[in-house]
ZATI-530606 format. One record per residue (C-alpha): residue number from 0; residue in one letter; x, y, z. Coordinates in nm, 2 decimals, decimal comma, padded with zeros to 4 digits. Layout:
BEGIN
<atom><n>NUM</n><res>a</res><east>X</east><north>Y</north><up>Z</up></atom>
...
REM end
This chain:
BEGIN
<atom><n>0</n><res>x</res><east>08,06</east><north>08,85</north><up>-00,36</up></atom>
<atom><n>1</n><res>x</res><east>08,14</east><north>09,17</north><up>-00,20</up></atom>
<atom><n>2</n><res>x</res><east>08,34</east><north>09,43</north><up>-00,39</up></atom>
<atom><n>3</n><res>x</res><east>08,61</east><north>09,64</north><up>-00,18</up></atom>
<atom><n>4</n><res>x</res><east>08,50</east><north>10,00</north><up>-00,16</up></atom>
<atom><n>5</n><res>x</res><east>08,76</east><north>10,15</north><up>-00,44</up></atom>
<atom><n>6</n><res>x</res><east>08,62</east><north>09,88</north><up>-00,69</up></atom>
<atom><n>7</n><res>x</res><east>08,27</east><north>10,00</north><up>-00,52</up></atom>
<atom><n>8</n><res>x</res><east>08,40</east><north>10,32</north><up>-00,61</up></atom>
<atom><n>9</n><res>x</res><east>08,52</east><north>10,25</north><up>-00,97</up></atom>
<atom><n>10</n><res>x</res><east>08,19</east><north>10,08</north><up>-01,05</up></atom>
<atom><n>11</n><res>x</res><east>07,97</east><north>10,35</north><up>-00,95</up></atom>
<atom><n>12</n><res>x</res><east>08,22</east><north>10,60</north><up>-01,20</up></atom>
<atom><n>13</n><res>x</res><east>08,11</east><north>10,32</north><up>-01,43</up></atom>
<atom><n>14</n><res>x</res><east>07,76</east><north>10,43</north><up>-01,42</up></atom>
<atom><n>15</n><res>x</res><east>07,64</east><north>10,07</north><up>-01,33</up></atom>
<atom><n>16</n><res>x</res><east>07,53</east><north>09,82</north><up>-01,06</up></atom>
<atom><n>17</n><res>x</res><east>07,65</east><north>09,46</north><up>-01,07</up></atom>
<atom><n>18</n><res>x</res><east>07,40</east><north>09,21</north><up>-01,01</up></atom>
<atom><n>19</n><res>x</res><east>07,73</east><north>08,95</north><up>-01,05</up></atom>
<atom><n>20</n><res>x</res><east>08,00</east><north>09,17</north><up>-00,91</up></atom>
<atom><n>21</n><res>x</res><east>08,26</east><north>08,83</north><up>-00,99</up></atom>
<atom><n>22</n><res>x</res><east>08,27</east><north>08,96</north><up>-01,34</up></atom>
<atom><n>23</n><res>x</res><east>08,38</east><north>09,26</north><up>-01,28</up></atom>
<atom><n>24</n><res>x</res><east>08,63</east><north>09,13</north><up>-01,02</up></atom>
<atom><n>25</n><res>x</res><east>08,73</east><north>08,92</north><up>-01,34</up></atom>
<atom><n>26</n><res>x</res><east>08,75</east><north>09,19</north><up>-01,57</up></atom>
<atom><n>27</n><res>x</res><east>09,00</east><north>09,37</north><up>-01,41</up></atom>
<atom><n>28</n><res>x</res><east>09,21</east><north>09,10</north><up>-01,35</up></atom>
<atom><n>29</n><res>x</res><east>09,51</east><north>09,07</north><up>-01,57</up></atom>
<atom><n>30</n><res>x</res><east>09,69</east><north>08,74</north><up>-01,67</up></atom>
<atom><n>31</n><res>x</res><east>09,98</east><north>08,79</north><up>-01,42</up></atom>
<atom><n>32</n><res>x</res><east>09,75</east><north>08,79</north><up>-01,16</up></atom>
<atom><n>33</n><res>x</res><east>09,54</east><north>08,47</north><up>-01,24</up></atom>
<atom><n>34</n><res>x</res><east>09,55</east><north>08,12</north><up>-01,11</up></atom>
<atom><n>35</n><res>x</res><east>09,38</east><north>07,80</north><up>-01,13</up></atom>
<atom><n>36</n><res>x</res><east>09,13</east><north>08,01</north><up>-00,88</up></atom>
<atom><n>37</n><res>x</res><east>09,11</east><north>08,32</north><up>-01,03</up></atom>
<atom><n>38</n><res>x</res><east>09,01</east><north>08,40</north><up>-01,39</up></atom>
<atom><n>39</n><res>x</res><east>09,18</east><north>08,69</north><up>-01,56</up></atom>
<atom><n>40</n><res>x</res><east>09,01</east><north>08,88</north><up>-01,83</up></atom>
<atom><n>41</n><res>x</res><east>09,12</east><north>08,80</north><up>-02,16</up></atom>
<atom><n>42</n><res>x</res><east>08,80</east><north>08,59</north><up>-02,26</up></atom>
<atom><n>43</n><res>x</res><east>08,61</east><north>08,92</north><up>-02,11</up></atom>
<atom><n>44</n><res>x</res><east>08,81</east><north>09,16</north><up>-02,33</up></atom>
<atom><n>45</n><res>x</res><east>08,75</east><north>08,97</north><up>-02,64</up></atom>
<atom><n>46</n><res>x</res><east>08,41</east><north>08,93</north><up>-02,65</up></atom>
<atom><n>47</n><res>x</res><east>08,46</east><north>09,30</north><up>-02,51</up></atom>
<atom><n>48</n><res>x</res><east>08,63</east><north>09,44</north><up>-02,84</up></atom>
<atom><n>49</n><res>x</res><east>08,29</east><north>09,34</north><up>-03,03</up></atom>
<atom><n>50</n><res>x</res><east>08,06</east><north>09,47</north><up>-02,80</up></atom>
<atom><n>51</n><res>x</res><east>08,21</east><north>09,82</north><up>-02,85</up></atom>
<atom><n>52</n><res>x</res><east>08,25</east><north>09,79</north><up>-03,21</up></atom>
<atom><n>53</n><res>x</res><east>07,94</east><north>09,73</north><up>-03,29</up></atom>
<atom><n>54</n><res>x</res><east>07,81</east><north>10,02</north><up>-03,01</up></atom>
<atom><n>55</n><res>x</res><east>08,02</east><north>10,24</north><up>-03,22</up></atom>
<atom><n>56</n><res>x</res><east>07,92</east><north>10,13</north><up>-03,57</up></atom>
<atom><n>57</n><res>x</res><east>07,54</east><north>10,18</north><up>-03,46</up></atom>
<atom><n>58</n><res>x</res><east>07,61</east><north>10,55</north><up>-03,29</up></atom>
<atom><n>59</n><res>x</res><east>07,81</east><north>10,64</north><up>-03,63</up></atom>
<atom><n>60</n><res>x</res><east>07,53</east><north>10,57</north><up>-03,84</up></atom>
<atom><n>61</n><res>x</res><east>07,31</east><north>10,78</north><up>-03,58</up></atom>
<atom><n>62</n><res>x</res><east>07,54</east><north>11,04</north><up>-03,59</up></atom>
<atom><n>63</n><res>x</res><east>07,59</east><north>11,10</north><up>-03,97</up></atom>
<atom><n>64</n><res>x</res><east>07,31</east><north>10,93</north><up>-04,18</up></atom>
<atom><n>65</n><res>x</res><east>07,45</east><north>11,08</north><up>-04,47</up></atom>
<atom><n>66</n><res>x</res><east>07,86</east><north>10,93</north><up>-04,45</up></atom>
<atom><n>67</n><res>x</res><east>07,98</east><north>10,71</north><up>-04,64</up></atom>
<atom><n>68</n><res>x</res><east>08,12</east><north>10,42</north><up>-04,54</up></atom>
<atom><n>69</n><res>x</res><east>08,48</east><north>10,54</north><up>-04,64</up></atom>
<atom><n>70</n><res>x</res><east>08,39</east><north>10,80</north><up>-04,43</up></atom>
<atom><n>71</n><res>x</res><east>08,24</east><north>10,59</north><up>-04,12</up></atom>
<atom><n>72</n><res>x</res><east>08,56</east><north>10,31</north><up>-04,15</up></atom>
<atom><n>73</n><res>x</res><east>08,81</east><north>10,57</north><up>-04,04</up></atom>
<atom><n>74</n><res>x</res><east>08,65</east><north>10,70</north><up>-03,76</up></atom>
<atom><n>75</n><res>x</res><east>08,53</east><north>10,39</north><up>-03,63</up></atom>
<atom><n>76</n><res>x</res><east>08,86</east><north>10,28</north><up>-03,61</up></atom>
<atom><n>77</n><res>x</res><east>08,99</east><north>10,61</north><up>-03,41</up></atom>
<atom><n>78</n><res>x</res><east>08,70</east><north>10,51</north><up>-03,18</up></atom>
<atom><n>79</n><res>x</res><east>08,79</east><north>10,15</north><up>-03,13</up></atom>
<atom><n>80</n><res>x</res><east>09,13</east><north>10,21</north><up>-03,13</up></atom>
<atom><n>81</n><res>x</res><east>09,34</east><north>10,07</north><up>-02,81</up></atom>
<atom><n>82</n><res>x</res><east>09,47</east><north>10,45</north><up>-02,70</up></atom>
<atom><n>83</n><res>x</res><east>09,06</east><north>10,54</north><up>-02,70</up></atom>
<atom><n>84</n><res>x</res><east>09,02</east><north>10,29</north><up>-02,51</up></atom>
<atom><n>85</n><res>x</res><east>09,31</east><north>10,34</north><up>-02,26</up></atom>
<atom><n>86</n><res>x</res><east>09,22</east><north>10,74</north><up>-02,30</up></atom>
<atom><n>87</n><res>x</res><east>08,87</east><north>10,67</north><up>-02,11</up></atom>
<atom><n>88</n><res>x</res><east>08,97</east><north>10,34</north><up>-01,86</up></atom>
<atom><n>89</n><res>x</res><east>09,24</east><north>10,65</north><up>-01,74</up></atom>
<atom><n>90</n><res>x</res><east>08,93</east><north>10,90</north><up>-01,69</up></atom>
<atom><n>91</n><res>x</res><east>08,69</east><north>10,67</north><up>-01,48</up></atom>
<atom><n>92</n><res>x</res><east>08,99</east><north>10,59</north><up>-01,25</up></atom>
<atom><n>93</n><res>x</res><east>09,07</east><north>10,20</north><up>-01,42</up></atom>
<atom><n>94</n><res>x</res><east>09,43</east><north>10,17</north><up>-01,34</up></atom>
<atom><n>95</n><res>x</res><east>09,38</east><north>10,22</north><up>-00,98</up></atom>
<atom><n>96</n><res>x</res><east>09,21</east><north>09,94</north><up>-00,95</up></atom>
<atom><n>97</n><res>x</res><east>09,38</east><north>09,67</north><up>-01,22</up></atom>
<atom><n>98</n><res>x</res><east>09,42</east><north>09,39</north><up>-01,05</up></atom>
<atom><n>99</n><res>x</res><east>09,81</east><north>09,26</north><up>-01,12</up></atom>
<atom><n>100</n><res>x</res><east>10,10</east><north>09,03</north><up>-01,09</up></atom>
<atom><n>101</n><res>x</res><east>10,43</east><north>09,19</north><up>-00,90</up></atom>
<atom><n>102</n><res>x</res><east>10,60</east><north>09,18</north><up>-01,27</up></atom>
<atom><n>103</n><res>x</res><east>10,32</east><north>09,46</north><up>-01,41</up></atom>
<atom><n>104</n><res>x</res><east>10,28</east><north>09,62</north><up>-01,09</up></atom>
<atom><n>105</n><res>x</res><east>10,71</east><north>09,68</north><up>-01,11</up></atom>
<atom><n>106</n><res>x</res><east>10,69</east><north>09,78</north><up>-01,48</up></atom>
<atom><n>107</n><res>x</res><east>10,44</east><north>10,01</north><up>-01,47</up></atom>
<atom><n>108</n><res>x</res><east>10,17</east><north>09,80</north><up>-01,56</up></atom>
<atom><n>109</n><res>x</res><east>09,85</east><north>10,07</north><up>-01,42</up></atom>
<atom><n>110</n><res>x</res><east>09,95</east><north>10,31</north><up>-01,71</up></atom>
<atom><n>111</n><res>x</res><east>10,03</east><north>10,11</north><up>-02,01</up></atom>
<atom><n>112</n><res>x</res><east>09,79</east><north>10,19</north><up>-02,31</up></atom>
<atom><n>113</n><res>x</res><east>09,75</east><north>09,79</north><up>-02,35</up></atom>
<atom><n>114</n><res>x</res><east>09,66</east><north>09,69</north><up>-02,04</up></atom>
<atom><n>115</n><res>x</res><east>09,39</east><north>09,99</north><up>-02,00</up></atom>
<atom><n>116</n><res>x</res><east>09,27</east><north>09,92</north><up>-02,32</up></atom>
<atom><n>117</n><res>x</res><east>09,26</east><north>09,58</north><up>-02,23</up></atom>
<atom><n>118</n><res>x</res><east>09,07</east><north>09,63</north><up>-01,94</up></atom>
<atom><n>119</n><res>x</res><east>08,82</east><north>09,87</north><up>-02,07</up></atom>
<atom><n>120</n><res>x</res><east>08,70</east><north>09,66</north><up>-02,33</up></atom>
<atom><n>121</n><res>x</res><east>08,67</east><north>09,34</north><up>-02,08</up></atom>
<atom><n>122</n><res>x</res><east>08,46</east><north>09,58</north><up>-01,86</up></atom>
<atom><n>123</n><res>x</res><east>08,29</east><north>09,64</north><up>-02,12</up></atom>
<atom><n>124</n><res>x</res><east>08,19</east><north>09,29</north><up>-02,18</up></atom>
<atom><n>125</n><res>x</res><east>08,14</east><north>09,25</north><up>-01,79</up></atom>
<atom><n>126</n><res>x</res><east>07,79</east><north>09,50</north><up>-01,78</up></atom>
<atom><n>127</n><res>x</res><east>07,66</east><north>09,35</north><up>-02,09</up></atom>
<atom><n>128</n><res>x</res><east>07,69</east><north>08,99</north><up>-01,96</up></atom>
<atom><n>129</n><res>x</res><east>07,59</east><north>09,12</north><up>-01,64</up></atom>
<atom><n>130</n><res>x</res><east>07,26</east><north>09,33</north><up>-01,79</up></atom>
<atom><n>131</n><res>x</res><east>07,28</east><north>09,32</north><up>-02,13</up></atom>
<atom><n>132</n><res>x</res><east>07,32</east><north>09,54</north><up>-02,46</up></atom>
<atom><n>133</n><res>x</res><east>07,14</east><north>09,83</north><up>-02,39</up></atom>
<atom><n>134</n><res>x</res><east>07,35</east><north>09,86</north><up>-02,05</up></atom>
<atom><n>135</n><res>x</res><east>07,65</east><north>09,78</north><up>-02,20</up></atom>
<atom><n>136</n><res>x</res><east>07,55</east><north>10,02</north><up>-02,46</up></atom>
<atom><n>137</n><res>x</res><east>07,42</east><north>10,31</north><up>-02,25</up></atom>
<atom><n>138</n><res>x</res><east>07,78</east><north>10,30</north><up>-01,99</up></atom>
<atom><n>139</n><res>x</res><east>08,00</east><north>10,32</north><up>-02,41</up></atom>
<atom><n>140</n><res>x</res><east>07,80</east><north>10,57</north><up>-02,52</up></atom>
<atom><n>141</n><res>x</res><east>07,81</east><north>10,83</north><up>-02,21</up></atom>
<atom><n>142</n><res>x</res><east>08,17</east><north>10,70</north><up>-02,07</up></atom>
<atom><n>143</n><res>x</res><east>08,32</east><north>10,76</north><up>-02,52</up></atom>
<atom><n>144</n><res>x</res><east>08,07</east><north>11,12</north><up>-02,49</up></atom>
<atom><n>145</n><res>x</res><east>08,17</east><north>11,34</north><up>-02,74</up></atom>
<atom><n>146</n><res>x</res><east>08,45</east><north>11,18</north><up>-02,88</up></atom>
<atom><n>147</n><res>x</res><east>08,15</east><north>11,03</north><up>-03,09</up></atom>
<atom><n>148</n><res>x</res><east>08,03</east><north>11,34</north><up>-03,24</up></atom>
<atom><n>149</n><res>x</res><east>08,35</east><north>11,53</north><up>-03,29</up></atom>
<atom><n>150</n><res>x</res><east>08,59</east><north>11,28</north><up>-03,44</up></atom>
<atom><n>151</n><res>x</res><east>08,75</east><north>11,39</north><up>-03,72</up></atom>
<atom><n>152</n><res>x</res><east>08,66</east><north>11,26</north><up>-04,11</up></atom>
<atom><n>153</n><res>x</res><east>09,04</east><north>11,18</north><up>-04,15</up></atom>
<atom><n>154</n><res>x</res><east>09,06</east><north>11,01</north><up>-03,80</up></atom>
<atom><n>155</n><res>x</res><east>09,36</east><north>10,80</north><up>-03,90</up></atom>
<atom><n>156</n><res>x</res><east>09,67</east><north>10,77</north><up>-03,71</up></atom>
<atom><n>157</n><res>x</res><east>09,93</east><north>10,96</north><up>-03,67</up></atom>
<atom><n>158</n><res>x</res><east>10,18</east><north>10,69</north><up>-03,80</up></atom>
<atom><n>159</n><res>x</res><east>09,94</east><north>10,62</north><up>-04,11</up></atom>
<atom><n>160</n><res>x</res><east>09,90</east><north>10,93</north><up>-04,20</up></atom>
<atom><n>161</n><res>x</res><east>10,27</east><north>11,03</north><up>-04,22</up></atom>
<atom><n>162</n><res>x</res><east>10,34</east><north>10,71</north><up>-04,43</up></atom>
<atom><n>163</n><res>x</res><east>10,08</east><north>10,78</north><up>-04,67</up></atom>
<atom><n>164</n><res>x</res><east>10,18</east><north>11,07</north><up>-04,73</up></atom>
<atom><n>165</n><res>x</res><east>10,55</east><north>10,96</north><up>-04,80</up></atom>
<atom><n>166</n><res>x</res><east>10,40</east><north>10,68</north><up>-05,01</up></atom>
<atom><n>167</n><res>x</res><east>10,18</east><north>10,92</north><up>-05,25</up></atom>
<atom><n>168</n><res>x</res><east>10,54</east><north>11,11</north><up>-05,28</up></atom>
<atom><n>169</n><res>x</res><east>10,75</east><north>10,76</north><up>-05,40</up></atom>
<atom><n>170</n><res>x</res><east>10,96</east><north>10,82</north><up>-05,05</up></atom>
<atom><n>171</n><res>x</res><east>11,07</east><north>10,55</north><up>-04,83</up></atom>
<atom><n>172</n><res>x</res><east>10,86</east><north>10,48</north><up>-04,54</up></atom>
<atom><n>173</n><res>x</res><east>10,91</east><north>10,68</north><up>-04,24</up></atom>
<atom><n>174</n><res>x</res><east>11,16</east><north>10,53</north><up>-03,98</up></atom>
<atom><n>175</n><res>x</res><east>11,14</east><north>10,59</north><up>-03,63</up></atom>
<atom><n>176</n><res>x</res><east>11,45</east><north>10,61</north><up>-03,38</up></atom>
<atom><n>177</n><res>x</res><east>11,49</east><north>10,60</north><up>-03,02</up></atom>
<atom><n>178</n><res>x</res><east>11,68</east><north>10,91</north><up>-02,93</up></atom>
<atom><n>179</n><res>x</res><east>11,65</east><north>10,91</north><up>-02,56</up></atom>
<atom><n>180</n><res>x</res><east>11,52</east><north>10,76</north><up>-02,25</up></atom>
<atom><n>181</n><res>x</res><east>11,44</east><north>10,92</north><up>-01,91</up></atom>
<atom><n>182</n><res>x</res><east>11,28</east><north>10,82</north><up>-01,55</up></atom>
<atom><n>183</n><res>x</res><east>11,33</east><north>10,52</north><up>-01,40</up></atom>
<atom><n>184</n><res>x</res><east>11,27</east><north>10,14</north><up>-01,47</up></atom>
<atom><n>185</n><res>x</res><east>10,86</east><north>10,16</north><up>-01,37</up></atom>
<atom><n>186</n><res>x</res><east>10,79</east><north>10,48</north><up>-01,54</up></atom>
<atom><n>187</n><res>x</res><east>11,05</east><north>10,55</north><up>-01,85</up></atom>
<atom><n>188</n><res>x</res><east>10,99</east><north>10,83</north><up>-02,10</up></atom>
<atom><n>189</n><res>x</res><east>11,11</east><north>10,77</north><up>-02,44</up></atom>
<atom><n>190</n><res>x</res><east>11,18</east><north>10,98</north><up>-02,72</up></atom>
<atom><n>191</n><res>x</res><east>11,19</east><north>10,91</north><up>-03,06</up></atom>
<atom><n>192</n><res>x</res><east>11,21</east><north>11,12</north><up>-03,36</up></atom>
<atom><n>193</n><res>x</res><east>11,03</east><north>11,06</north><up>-03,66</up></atom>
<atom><n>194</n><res>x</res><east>11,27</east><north>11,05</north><up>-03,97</up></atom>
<atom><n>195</n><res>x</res><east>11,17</east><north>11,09</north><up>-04,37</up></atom>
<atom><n>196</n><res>x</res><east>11,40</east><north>10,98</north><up>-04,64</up></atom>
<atom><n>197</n><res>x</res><east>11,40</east><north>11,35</north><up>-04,77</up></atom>
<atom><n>198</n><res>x</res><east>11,55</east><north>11,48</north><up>-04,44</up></atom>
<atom><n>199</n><res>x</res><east>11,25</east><north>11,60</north><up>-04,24</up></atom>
<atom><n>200</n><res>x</res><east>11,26</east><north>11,50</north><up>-03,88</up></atom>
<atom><n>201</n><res>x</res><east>11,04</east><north>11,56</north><up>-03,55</up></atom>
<atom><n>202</n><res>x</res><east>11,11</east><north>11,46</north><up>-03,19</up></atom>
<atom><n>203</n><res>x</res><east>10,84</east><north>11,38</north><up>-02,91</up></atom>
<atom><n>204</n><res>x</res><east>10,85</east><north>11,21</north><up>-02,58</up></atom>
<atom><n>205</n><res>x</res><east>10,57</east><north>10,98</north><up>-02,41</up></atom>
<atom><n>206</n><res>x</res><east>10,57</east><north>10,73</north><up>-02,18</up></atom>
<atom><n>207</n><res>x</res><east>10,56</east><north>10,42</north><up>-02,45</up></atom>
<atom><n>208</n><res>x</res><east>10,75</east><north>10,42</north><up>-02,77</up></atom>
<atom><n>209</n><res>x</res><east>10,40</east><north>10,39</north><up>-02,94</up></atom>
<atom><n>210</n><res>x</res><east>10,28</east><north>10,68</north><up>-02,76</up></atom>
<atom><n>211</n><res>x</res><east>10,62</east><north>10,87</north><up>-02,84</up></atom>
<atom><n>212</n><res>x</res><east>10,62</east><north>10,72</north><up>-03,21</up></atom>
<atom><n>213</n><res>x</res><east>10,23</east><north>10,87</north><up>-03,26</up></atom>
<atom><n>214</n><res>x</res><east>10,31</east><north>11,21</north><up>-03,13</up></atom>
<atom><n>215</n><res>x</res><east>10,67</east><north>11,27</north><up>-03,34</up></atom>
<atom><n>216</n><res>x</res><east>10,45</east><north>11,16</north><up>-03,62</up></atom>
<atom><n>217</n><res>x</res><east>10,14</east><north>11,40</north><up>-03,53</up></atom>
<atom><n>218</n><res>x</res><east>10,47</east><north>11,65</north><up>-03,51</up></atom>
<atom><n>219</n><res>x</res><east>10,61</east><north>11,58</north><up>-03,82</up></atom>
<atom><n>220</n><res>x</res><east>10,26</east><north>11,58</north><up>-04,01</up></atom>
<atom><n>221</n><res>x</res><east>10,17</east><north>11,92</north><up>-03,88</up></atom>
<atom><n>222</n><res>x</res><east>10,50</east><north>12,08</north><up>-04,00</up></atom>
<atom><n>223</n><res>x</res><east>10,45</east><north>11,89</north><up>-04,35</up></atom>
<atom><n>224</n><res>x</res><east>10,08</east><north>11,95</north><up>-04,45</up></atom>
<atom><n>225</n><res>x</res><east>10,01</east><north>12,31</north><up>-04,15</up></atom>
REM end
């Protein structure tokens, strides 16, 4: 199988060579796209999400032989996270290339955090099948760079971090309300403010409510604890 020249392109951001190129035909095809034909790449991104983890487990030891493992969970998860992994399919280019149905493709499908995610991790699971761990470990490892090295001891979310810290005070948890919604139907941005029982409140927009819900949080957090 030939690849077209932008998936050329995209695997050569990538870092690697397919020896199968199918699979990574397959792993950036979504579920709206496949048919009794054509495979999409949920198996791929499952057996994806474990190739990474343990990738990142093995570099965290590396990184700090002295942490604890309270200290490694945290960031490992920060690492593994879905909005990691969408953060670094949007730097090698991997929406552009998504394969998908005319229901994603009308929705906005090429920039939504889960399908990128998605997608990276079934990539991910495309090199190693196609070469291997240390391949599939070698493409993690330079594509994540030095989000590895720099994330932060407290690496939790935004969102969990604001409820803990309602929680240690006996407060409600933290609500979250859609304040406004902008752009049109394939590319909204939504607003939501971030809301404390004891009156505190902070706004931010992003292009997902998750994505807006994380930043009014991040907001909120650094007026509480800055």
């Amino acid at each position: 199988m030939k690849l077209s020249g932008d998936v050329k392109a995209f695997a050569d951001r990538l870092g690697h060579d397919f020896a199968r190129p199918e699979l990574l035909i397959t792993a950036l095809t979504h579920a709206s796209l496949s048919s009794a034909s054509r495979s999409d790449n949920e198996r791929l991104e499952f057996l994806g999400d474990r190739v990474l983890g343990l990738v990142m487990a093995d570099a965290l030891l590396d990184v700090d032989k002295g942490a604890s493992e309270g200290q490694l969970a945290p960031r490992f998860n920060a690492l593994v996270r879905k909005e990691t992994c969408a953060d670094v399919a949007r730097e090698v280019g991997l929406g552009d290339v998504l394969k998908l149905g005319r229901s994603e493709m009308l929705t906005g499908g090429r920039r939504k955090d889960a399908l990128l995610g998605d997608g990276m991790e079934a990539v991910i699971a495309a090199v190693y099948r196609d070469a291997g761990l240390d391949a599939a470990k070698a493409m993690v490892l330079r594509l994540w760079g030095n989000r590895i090295s720099q994330v932060k001891d407290d690496a939790r979310d935004a969102k969990t971090a604001l409820q803990e810290w309602a929680q240690a005070r006996k407060m409600q948890p933290p609500r979250y309300v859609e304040i406004a919604r902008s752009g049109p139907d394939h590319a909204p941005i939504f607003t939501i403010e971030a809301r404390l029982s004891s009156g505190e409140t902070a706004q931010a927009s992003g292009p997902n409510k998750r994505q807006a819900e994380q930043a009014s949080a991040k907001s909120l957090m650094g007026r509480l604890v800055g």
